[in-house]
N, C-alpha and C positions, 0 to 999 in steps of 0.2 A: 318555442323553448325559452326558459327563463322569465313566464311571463311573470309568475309572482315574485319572483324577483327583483323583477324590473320594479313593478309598483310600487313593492316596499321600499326601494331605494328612492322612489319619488315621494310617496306617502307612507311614513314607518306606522302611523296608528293602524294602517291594513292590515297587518302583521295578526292583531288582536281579534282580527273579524274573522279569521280562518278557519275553519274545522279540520278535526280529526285527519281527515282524508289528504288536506290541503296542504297541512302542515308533514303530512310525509311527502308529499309533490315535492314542496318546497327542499327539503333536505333533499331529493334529488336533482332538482337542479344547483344547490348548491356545490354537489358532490361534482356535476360537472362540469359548473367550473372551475373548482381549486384544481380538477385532471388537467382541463386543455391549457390553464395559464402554468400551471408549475412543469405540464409536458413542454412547453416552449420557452421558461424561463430560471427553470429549477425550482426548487425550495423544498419546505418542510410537508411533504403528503400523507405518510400514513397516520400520522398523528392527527391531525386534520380531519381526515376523511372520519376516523373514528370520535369525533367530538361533536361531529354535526347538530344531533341530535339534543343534546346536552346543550350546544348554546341556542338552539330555536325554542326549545320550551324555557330557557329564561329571558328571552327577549318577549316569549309571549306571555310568561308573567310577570314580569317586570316592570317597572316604569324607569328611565334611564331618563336623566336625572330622576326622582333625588335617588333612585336605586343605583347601585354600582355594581358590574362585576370586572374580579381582577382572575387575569389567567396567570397561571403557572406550571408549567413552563413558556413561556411567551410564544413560543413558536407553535404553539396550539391555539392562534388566534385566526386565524384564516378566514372561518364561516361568522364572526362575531363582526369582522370587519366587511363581507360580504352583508351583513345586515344592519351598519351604522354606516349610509351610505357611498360607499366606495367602490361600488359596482364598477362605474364606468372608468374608475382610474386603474380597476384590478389588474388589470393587463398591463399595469407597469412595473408591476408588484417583483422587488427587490431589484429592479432597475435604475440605472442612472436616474438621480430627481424622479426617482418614480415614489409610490409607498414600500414601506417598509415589512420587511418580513414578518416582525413582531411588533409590541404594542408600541404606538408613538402617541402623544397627548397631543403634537404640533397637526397630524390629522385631523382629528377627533375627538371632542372629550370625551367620549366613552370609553377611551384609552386612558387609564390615571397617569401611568407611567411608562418609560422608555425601559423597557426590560427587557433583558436575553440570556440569564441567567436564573440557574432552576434554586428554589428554595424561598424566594422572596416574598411570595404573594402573603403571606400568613401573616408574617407580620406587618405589610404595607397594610394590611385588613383591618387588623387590631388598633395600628395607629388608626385610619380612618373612621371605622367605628367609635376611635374613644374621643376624636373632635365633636362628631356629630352629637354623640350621645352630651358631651360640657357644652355645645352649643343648643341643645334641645331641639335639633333636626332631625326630621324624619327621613326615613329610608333604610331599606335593607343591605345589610354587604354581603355578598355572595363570593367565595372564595374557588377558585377549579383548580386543583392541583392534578398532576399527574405526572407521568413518563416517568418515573424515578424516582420524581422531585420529595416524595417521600421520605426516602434516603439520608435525603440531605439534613445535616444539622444544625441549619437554621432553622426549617421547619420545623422542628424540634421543640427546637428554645421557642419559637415561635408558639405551638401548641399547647406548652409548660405554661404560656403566659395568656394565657386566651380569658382565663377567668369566667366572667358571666357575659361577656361578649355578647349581642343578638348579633352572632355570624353563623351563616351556611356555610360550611367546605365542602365540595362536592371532590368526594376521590375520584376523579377518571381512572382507573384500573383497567390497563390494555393489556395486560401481562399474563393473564389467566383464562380461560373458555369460562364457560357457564355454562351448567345441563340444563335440560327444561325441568326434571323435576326442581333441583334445587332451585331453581330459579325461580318457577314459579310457585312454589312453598315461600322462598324470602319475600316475594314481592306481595303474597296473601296477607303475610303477616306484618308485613311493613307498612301496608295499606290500613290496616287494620290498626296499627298502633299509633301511627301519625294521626289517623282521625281526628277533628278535633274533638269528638263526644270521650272519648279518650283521653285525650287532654288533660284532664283534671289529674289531680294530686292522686299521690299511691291511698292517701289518708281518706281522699274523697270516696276513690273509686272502693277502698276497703270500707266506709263506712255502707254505701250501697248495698255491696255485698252480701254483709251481715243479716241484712233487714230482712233480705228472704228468709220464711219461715222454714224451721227445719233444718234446711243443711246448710244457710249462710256459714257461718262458724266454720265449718268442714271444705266448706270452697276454698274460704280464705288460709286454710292451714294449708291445704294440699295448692293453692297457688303458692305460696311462698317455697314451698320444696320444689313443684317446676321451677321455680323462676333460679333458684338455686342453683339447680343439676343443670337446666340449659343454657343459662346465660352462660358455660364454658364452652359451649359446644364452639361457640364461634369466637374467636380468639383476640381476634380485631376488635371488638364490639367491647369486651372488656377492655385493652390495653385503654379505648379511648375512653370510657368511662370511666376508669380509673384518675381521664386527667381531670376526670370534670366533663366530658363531654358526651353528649349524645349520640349515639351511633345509631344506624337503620341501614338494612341491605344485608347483603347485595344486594343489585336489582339489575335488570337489563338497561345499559346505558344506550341500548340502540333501539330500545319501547319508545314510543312516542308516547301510546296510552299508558304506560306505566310510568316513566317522565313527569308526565303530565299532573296525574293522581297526586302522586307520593310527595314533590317539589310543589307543588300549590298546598298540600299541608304542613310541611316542615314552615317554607316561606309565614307563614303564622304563627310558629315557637319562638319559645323567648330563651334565651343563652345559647351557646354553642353549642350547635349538630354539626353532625357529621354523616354524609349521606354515601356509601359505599357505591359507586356506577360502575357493572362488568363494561368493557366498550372493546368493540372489537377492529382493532390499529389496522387502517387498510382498507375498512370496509366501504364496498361498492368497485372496488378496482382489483382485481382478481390478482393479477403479478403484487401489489399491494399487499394484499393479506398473506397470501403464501410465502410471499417473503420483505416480513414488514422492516428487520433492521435494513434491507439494499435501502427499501424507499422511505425510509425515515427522511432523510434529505437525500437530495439526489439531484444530478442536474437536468437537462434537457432530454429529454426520451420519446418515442416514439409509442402512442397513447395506442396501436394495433395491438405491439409485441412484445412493449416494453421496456425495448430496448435502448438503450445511452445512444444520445448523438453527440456525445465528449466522450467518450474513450481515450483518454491519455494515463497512464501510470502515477501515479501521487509519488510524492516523495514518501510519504507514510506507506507506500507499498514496496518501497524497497530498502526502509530502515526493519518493516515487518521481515521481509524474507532476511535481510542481515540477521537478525537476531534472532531466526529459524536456522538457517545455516552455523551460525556460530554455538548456541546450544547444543549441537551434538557435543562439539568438544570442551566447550565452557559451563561451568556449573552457576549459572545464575539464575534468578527471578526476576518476572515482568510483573510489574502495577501499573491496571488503568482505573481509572475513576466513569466508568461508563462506558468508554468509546473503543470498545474491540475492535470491531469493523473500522472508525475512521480513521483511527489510528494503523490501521496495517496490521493487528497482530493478531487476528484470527488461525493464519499459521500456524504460531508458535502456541495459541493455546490448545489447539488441535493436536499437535505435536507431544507437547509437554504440558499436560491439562495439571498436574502435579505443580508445574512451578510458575503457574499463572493465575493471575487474582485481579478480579473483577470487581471492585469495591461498590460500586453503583454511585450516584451520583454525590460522593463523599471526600471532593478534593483533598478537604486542610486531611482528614483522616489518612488519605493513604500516602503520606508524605511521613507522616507518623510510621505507619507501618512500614514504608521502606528503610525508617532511621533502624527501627527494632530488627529487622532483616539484616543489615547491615550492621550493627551492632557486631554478630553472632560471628563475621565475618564473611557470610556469606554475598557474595556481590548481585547486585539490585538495580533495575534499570525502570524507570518510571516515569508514563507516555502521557502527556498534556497537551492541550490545545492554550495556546501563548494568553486568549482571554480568561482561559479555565485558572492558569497558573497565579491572576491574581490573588487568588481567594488564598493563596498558599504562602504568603510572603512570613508569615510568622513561625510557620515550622520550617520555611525553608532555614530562615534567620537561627530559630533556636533547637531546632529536634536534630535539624544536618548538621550546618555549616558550624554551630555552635558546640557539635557534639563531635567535630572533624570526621564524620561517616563518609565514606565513596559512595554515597548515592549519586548514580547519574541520571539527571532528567531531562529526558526529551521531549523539546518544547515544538510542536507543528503546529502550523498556518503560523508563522511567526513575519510578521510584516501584514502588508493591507490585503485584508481577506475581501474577495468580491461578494456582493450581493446582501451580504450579513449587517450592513449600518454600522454604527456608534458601536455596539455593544460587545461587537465580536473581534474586533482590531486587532491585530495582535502586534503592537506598537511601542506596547508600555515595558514589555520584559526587562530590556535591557537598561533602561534609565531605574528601576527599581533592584532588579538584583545587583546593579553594579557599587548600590551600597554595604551589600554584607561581604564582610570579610572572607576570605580565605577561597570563595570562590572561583571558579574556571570558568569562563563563557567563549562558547564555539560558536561562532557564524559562518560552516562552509559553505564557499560560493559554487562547490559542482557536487553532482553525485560520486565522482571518484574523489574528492575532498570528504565529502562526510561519509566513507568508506572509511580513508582512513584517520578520521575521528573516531569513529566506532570502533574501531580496533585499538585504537591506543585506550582510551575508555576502557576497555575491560580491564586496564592495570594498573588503572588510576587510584589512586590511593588521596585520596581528595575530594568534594563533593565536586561534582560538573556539569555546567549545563551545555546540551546540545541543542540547539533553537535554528529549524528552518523552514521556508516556506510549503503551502503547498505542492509546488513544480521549482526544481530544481536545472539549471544543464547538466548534459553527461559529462562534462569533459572539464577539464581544470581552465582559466581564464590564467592569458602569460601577463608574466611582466613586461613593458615597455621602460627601455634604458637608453636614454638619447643624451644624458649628462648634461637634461633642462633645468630651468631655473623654478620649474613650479611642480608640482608631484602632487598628482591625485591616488588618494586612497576611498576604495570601493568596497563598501564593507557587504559580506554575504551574497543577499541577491542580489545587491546594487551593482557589483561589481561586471557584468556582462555590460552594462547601459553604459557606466562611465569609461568602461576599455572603448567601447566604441566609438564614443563621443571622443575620447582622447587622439583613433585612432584615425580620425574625422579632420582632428583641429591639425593636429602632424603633417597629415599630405595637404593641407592650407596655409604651413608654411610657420608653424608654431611648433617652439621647441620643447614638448612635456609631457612628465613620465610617469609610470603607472605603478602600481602595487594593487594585487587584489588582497586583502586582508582576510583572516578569516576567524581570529580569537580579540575580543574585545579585552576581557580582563584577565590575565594582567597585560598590559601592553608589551609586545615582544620588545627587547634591550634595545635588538639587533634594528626594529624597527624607529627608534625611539634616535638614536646612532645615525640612522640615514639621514630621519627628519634635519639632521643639523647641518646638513648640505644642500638645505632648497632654501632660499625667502621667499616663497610662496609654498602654501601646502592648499590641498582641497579634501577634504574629508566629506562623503555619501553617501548615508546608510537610509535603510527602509522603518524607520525606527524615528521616535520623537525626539526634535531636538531637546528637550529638557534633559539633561542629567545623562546623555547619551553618550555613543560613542566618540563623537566630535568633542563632545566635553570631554570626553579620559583623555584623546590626544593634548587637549589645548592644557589639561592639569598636570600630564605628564611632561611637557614642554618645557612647563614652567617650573617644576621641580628639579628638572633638567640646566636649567638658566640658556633655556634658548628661547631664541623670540623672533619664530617665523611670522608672517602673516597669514590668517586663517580663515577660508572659507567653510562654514562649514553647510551640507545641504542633506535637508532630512526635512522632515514631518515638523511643522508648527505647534504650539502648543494651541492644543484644540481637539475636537472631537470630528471622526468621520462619518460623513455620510453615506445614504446609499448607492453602490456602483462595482463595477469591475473595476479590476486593479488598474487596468490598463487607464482608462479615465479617471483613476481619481489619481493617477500619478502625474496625468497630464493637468488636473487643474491646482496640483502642488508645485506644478512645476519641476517635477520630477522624472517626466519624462526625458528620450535621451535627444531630441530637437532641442527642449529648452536649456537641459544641462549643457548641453554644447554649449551653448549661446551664456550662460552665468558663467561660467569656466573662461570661455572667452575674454568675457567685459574683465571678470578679474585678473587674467593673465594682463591686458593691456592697462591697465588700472595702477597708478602707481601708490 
């Protein structure tokens, strides 16, 4: 099993010597192994699974250097990285100092970029393409867009700007079947028109025409009327030639021999194509395709039945059921920007398909559209993942906060997300929103906390953000009140680690007390009041120290004209790597042995 696999990973020129027959082998042993490593480690599968195809025929056309391909959405890198050597590290794949989920350039150069964000490849294409081409290097750029990514309006601007570009985009298109007629009708003629004897100019091919005696003239009037009446038929095919770009397709993105054909003639066009791939998300893993949003990502499962071997409840599944329950009696609207399922609120769209909006992968947009929702009076709750939320900081700034709308946005994974690298953090929220005005930031540290967050939210009259992790406790964390001379504050999730470290240092004979925190901005009065009764304070959030919540206390202090002493412990300024939360809090030192132990040194520290 895996024998060409294997090879290729020791000799990539083999790759090139394969046939027909080989080259579907090969896609199935790739297929299984993104099953057995993503069955025992998680990750990104049915997108994966459905891409196979797509990146074996351009590594078999391709020359990598000086050829480049960039994926988009990155996490549809899996088989490309199974084919630029990484076999035998794959099994560490999104693990501790293992590789990474998506593209990393520190692997491999075949990786350009550290990417985990959908819309970007277009224009990373366009740059690359427009160095080579002022350096007068050769090689092709080949762009793979998909999942959504679409949607997005970068891609966009991206495409607006493509010009005369020699770039391929290849649509992966997971989202629609293909019949065999149509299919095989587009791929006749798709075949047929990339040719290169085709190739030539309309001018060329019209003066050929002519020359036939008799009805040349009449070929070429009644082509111009087909080409007329069908170039509508297909809808796509114009939108992109309208920007300037070439379309062809659809075609079976899971054909080898169609693949093959069509992309060894494009790969020979000069300016921007555009190659449409139906690819079907899942394929080869049965539980996969029948139900590709569960396995879009997913963690550890059992590759017989399918089934999770984490089954634990998200907090996103019971902010979904909150605001399925609350909907009967409250009249509001949910906005997500893609993520029904990860977010929890398939429920409520289930429920209330009316007052649910699915934007696709259109961040800064539906932040927009919740201001306009909310305008009306109508109240609006809008579900983000803490990395998604970057891409939003300018409408949060001016379309909400700026327009004083009660949008409330619920921000999840908010803190270090396991497995996801650099790209997926969700770290930064709070250090960037805590510079616009007039905003509310919630960090509750239990599920019966951001219960009643959620409830007070529905009557807020102010924009607000609700930002939590993953995995939550059930239960509220107490205060400790021993009238010490140092006082730790535990912001969010933090706060379970540092009550226990507190409650650690206490029965070892130290006098110090606790707050679990749960709203960063504005700083509570009442909290602000106490601080002025310790000289020492400890402030610990899951969050970067830059510009964070440790900075609102220590600005608040100071506004205040108090001047405790301040430790404060969080996130360094820097990027994280790949790992579970659990480990990467232990080499921040964030865990709750070492918090003990800094809490310590500062307590006794004069």
């Amino acid at each position: 099993m895996n024998n060409l696999l294997k090879t290729i990973n020791q000799n990539p020129e083999f790759l090139k010597k394969l046939t027909k027959t080989q080259l579907e082998q090969l896609c199935q042993e790739i297929r299984q192994t993104i099953i057995k490593v993503v069955s025992s480690n998680g990750g990104h599968l049915a997108s994966n699974l459905g891409v196979v195809e797509i990146t074996v025929v351009l590594h078999y056309l391709l020359n990598i250097p000086p050829d480049r391909i960039i994926f988009d959405v990155g996490h549809q890198i899996y088989p490309h990285k199974l084919l630029t050597g990484r076999l035998e590290k794959f099994d560490t794949l999104r693990k501790y100092h293992g590789i990474s989920g998506y593209p990393n350039p520190d692997e491999s150069p075949a990786d350009l970029f550290k990417t985990g964000h959908a819309g970007t490849a277009v224009s990373y294409g366009i740059g690359i393409q427009t160095a080579h081409d002022l350096n007068n290097e050769k090689g092709k750029t080949v762009v793979v867009i998909g999942d959504g990514s679409l949607t997005n309006g970068v891609t966009f601007e991206g495409l607006n700007n493509l010009g005369t570009k020699n770039i391929l985009i290849i649509l992966n298109d997971n989202n629609f079947s293909i019949s065999r007629t149509r299919g095989a009708l587009s791929y006749y003629l798709t075949k047929l028109i990339t040719m290169p004897v085709l190739s030539k100019s309309k001018d060329e091919i019209k003066e050929i025409i002519e020359r036939i005696p008799g009805i040349g003239e009449q070929i070429v009037k009644m082509g111009r009327d087909i080409e007329k009446r069908t170039r509508y038929l297909i809808i796509p095919g114009v939108f992109f030639e309208k920007l300037g770009i070439q379309y062809f397709g659809p075609i079976d993105g899971n054909d080898i021999s169609q693949l093959l054909e069509v992309i060894k003639n494009l790969l020979v066009s000069q300016g921007p194509v555009l190659l449409h791939a139906i690819t079907r998300k899942g394929k080869g893993y049965a539980f996969a395709e029948k139900h590709p949003e569960k396995y879009h990502s997913i963690g550890p499962f059992k590759i017989e039945t399918g089934q999770s071997l984490t089954e634990q409840p998200s907090t996103g599944t019971f902010v979904g059921k909150f605001l399925e329950q609350a909907g009967e009696k409250h009249d509001f609207c949910v906005i997500t920007a893609a993520m029904e399922y990860g977010l929890g609120f398939d429920g409520f769209a289930k429920k209330f398909p009316s007052r649910f909006f699915d934007v696709g992968i259109a961040e800064s947009h539906s932040m927009i559209f919740a201001a306009g929702i909310a305008k009306t009076g109508k109240k609006v709750f809008v579900g983000i993942y803490s990395t998604f939320l970057q891409r939003t900081y300018d409408q949060i700034f001016h379309d909400i906060c700026l327009q004083k709308l009660p949008v409330v946005i619920l921000v999840d994974r908010a803190g270090i997300v396991s497995g996801d690298g650099p790209t997926h953090q969700g770290i930064y929220d709070i250090a960037f929103l805590r510079t616009i005005p007039i905003i509310t930031i919630f960090c509750p540290y239990s599920l019966t906390d951001l219960e009643e967050t959620l409830v007070n939210c529905l009557h807020y009259k102010t924009p607000a953000v609700i930002r939590y992790p993953r995995h939550l406790l059930p239960q509220n964390v107490q205060e400790i009140k021993n009238n010490g001379t140092l006082l730790c504050l535990g912001l969010g999730s933090m706060a379970e680690i540092v009550y226990d470290a507190c409650i650690k240092l206490n029965q070892q004979g130290y006098n110090i007390d606790f707050i679990p925190v749960n709203r960063v901005k504005p700083v509570e009065e009442d909290l602000i009041d106490t601080l002025s009764h310790y000289r020492k304070i400890v402030t610990c959030e899951e969050g970067i120290l830059t510009g964070g919540f440790g900075s609102g206390i220590i600005e608040r202090c100071n506004e205040k004209g108090i001047s405790p002493k301040i430790l404060r412990l969080g996130i360094p300024d820097t990027f994280i790597e790949t790992g579970s939360r659990e480990e990467i809090l232990k080499e921040l030192k964030l865990d709750q042995d070492q918090i003990t132990e800094r809490i310590r040194h500062f307590y006794e520290t004069d």
